[in-house]
BAGU-646669 format. One record per residue: residue number from 0; residue in three letters; chain; y, z, x of N, C-alpha, C in turn. Coordinates in Angstrom, 3 decimals, m for minus. Each point is the difference from the previous one (the first is absolute). Last residue first. Layout:
<sites>
 resi resn chain     n_c2     n_c3     n_c1    ca_c2    ca_c3    ca_c1     c_c2     c_c3     c_c1
  NUM  ala     A        Y        Z        X        Y        Z        X        Y        Z        X
...
</sites>
This chain:
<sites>
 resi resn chain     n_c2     n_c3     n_c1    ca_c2    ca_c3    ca_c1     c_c2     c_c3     c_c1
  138  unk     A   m2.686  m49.124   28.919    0.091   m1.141   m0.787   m1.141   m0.683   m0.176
  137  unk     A    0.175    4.102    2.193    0.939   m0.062   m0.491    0.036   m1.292   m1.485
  136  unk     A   m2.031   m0.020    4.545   m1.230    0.606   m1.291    1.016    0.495   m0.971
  135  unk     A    2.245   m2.096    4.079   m1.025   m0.692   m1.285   m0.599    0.406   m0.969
  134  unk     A    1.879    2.867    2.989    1.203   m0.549   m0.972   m0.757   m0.887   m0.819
  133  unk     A   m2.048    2.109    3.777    0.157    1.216   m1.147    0.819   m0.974   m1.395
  132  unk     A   m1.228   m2.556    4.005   m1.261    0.351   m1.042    0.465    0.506   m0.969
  131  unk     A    3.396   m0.617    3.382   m0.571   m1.464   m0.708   m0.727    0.949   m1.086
  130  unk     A    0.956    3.206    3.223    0.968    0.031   m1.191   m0.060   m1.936   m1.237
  129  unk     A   m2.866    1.022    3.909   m0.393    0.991   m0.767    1.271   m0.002   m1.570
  128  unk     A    0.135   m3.046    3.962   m1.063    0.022   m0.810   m0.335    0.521   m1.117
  127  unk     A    3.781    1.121    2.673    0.439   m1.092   m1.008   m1.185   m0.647   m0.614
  126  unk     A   m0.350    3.346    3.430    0.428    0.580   m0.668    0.453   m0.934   m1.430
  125  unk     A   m2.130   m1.295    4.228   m1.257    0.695   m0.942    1.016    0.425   m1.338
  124  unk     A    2.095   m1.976    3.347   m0.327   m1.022   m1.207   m0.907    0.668   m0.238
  123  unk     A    2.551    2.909    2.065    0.987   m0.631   m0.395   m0.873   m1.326   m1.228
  122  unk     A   m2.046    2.380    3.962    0.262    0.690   m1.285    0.593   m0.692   m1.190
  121  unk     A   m0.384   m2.044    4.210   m1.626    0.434   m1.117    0.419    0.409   m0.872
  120  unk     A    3.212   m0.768    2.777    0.169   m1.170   m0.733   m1.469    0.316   m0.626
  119  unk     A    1.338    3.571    2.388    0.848    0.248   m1.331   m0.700   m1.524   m0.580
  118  unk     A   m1.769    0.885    3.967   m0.579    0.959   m1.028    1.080   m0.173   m1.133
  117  unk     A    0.815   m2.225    3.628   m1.225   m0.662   m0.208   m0.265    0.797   m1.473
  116  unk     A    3.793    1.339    2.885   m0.052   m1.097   m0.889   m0.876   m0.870   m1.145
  115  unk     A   m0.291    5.804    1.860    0.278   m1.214    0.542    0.106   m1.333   m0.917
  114  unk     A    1.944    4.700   m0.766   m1.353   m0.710    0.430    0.200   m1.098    0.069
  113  unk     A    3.237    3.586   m1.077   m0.444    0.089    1.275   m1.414   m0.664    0.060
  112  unk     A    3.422   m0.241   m3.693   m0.801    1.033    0.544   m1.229    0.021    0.348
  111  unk     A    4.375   m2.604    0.732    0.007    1.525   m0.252   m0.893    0.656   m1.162
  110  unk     A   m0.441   m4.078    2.668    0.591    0.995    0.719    0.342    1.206   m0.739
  109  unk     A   m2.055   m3.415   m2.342   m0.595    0.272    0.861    0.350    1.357    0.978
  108  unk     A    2.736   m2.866   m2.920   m1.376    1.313   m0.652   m0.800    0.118    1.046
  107  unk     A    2.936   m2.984    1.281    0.500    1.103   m0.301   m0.558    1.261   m0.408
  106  unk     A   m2.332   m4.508    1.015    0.412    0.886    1.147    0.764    1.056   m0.291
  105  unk     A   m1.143   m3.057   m3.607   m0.970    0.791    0.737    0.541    0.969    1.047
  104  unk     A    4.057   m0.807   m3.047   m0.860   m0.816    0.911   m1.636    0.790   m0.198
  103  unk     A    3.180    1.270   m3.872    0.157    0.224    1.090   m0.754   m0.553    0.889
  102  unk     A    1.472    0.309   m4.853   m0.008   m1.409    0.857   m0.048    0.216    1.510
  101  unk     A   m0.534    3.245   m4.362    1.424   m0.031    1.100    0.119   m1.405    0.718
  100  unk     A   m4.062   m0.214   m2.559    1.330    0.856   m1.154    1.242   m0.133    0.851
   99  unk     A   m3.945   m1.456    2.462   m0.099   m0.779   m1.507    1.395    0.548   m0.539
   98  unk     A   m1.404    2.031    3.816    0.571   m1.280    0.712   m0.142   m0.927   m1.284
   97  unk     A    0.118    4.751   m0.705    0.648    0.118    1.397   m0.204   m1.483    0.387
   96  unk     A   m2.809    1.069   m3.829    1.385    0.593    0.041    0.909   m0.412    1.062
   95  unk     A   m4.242   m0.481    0.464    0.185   m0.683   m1.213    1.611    0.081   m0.093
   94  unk     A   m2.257    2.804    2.749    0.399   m1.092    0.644    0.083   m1.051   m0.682
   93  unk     A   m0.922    4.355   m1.665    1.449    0.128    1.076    0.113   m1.343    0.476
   92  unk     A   m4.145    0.211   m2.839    1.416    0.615   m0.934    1.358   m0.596    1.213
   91  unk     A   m4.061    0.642    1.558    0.016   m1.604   m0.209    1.321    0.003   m0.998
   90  unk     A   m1.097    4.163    1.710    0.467   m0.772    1.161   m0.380   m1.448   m0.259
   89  unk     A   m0.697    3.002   m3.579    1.156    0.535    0.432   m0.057   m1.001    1.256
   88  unk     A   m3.180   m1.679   m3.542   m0.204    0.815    0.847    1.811    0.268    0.882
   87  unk     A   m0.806   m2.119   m5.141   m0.209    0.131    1.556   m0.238    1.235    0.475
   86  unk     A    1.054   m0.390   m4.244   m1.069   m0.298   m0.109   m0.404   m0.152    1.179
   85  unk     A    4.589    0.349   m1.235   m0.466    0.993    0.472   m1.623    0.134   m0.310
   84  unk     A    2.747   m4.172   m0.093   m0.261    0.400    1.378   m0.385    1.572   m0.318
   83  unk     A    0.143   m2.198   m4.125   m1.338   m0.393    1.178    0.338    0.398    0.993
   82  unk     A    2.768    1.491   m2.551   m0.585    0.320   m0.868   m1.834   m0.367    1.060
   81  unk     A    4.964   m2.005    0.298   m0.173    1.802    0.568   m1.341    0.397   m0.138
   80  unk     A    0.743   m4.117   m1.368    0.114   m0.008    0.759   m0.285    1.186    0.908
   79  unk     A    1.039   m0.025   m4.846   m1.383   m0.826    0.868   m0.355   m0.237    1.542
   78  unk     A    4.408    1.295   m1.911   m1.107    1.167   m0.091   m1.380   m0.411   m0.139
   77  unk     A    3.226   m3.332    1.089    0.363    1.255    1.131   m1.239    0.735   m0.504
   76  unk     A    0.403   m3.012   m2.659   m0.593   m0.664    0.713    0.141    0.664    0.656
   75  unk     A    1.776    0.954   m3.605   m0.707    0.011   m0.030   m0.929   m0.444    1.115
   74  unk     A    4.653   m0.123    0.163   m0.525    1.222   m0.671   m1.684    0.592    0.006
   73  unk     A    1.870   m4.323   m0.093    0.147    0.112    1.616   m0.454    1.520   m0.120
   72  unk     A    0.183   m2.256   m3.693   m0.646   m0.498    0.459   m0.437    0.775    1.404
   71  unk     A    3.965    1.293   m2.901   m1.449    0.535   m0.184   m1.177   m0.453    0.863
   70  unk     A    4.056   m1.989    0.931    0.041    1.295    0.238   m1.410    0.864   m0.807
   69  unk     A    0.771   m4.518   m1.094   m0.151   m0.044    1.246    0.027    1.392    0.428
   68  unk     A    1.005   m0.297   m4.531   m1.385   m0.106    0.708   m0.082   m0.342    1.470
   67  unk     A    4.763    0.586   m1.320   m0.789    1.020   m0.509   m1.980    0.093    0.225
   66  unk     A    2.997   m3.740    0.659    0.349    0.697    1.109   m1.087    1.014   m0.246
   65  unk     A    0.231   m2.763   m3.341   m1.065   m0.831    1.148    0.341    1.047    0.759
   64  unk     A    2.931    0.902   m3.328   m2.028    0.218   m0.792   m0.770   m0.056    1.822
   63  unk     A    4.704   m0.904   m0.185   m0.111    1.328    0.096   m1.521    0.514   m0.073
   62  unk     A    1.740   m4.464   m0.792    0.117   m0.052    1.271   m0.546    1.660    0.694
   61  unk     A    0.516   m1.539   m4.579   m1.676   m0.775    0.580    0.216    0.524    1.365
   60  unk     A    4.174    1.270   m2.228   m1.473    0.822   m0.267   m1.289   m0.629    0.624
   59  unk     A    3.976   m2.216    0.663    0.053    1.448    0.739   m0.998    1.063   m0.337
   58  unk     A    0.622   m4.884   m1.998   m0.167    0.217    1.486   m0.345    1.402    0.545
   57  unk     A    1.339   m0.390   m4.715   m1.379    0.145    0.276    0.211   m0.234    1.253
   56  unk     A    4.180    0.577   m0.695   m0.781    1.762   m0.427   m1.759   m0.302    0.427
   55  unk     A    2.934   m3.856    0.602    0.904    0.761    0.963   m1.602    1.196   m0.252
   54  unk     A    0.236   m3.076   m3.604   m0.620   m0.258    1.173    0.100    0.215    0.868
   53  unk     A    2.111    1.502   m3.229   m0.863    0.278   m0.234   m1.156   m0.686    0.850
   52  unk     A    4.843   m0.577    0.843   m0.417    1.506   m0.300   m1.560   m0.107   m0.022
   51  unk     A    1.569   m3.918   m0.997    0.259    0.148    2.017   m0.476    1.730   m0.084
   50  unk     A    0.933   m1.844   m4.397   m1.531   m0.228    0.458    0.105    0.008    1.674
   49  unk     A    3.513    1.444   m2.339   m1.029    0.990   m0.619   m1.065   m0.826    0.361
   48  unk     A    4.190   m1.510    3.330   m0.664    0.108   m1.374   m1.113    0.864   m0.749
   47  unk     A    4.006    1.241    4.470   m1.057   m0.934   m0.522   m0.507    0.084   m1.519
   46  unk     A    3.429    2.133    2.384    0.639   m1.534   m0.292   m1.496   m1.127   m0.351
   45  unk     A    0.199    5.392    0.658    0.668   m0.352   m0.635    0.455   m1.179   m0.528
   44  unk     A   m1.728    1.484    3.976   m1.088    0.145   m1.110    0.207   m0.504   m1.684
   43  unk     A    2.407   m1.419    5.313    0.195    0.839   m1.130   m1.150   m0.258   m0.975
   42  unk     A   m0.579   m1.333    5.465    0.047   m0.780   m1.481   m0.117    1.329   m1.289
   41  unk     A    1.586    0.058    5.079   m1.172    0.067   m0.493    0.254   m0.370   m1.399
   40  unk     A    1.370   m1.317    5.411    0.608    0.627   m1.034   m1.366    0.295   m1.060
   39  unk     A    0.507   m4.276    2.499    0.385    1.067    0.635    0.380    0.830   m1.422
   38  unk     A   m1.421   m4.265   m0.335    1.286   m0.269    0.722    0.204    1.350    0.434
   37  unk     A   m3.802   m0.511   m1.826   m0.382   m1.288    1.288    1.515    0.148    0.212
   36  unk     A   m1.525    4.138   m2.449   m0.278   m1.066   m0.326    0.347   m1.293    1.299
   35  unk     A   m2.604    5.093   m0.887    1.477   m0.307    0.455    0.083   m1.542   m0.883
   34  unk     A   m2.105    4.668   m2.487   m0.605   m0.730    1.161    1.385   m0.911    0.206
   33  unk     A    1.279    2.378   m3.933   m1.516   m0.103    0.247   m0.199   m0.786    0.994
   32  unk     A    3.717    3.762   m2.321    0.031   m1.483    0.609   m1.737   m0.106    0.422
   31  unk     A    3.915    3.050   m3.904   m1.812    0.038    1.370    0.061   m1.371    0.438
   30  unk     A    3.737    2.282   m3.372   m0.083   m1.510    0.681   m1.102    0.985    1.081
   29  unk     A    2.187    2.384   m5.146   m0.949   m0.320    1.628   m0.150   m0.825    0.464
   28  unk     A    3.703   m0.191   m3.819   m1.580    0.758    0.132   m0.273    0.388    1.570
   27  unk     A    4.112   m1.537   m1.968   m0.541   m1.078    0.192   m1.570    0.384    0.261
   26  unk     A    3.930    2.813   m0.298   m0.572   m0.678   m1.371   m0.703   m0.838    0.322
   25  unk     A    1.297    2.083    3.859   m1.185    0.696   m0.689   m0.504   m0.395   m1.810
   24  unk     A    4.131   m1.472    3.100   m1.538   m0.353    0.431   m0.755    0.611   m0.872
   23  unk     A    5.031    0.257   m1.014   m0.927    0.683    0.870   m1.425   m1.065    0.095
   22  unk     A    4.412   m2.447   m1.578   m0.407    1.411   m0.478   m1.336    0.444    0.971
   21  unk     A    2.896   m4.309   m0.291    0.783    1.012    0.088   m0.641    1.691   m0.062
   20  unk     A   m1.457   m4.574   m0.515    0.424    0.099   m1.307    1.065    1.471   m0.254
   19  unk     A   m2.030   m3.187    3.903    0.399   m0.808   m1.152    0.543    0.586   m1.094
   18  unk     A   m0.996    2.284    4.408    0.948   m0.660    0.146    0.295   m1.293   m1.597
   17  unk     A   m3.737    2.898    0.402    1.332    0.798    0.111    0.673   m1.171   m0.158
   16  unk     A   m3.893   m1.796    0.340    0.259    0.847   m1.725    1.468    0.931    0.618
   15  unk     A   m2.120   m2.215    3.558    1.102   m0.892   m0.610    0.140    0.471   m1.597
   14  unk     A   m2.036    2.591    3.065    1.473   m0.358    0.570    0.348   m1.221   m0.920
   13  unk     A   m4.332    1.805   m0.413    1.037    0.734   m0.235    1.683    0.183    0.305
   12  unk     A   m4.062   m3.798    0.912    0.437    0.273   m1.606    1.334    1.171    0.028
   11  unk     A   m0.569   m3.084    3.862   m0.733    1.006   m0.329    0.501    0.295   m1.274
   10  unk     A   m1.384   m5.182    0.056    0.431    1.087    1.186    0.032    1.373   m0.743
    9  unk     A   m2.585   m3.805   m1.549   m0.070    0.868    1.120    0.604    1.050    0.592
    8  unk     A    0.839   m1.214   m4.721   m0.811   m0.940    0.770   m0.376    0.693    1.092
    7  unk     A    1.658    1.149   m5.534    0.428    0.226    1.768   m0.881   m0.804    0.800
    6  unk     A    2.315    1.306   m5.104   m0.537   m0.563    0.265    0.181   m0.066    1.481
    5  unk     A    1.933    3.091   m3.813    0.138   m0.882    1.423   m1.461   m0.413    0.371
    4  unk     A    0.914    3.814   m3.135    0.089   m1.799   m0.966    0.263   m1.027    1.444
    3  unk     A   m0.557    5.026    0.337    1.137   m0.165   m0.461    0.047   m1.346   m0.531
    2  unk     A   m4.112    1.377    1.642    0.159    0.572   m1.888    1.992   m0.034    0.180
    1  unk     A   m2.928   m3.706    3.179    0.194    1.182   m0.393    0.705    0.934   m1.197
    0  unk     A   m3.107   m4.655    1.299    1.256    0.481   m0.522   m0.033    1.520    0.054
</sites>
């Protein structure tokens, strides 16, 4: 119910508080709409119950908590990350980088810079040896 005493269902609230009682929209408070619904359109904030609300508010917080650590998680796993490749050696560093991080072929890293295939796929698993060990002793 809105504060002019109308009671409302789906459709759009502010058109039908004018048209019922003659007077501006704005007695009728704020209308926010929340996500769509199956006939199109978005469902007035306004037409739901204090427990659709409050299970509307926790969804969106559990939903905000999980986002929020995933971003720390990931946060944390970059600067670990960062942290062992600069424990490398700069040309097990570049080819860690260039076909692990960018996703760039053997053969790409290769060509640009300038060694041969054989030597990056050495490098490349001396380099994930070394970064294995550094991380285990970690944990």
């Amino acid at each position: 119910m809105c504060s002019c005493g109308l009671t409302w269902g789906w459709p759009d609230i502010r058109a039908r508080c004018r048209s019922s009682i003659g007077s501006p929209a704005s007695r009728c408070g704020p209308v926010t709409t929340f996500g769509a619904r199956s006939g199109g359109g978005a469902i007035p904030v306004i037409a739901l119950t204090e427990d659709h609300r409050r299970w509307i508010d926790g969804a969106l917080a559990a939903e905000s908590e999980e986002q929020f650590r995933r971003q720390i998680r990931a946060r944390e796993a970059a600067e670990l990350l960062d942290w062992a490749l600069g424990r490398l050696p700069a040309e097990d560093r570049l080819v860690v980088t260039l076909v692990h991080l960018e996703g760039r072929s053997i053969r790409e890293a290769a060509e640009l810079l300038g060694w041969s295939v054989g030597n990056v796929k050495v490098r490349a698993y001396r380099a994930r040896k070394a970064l294995r060990k550094t991380l285990a002793g970690l944990f």
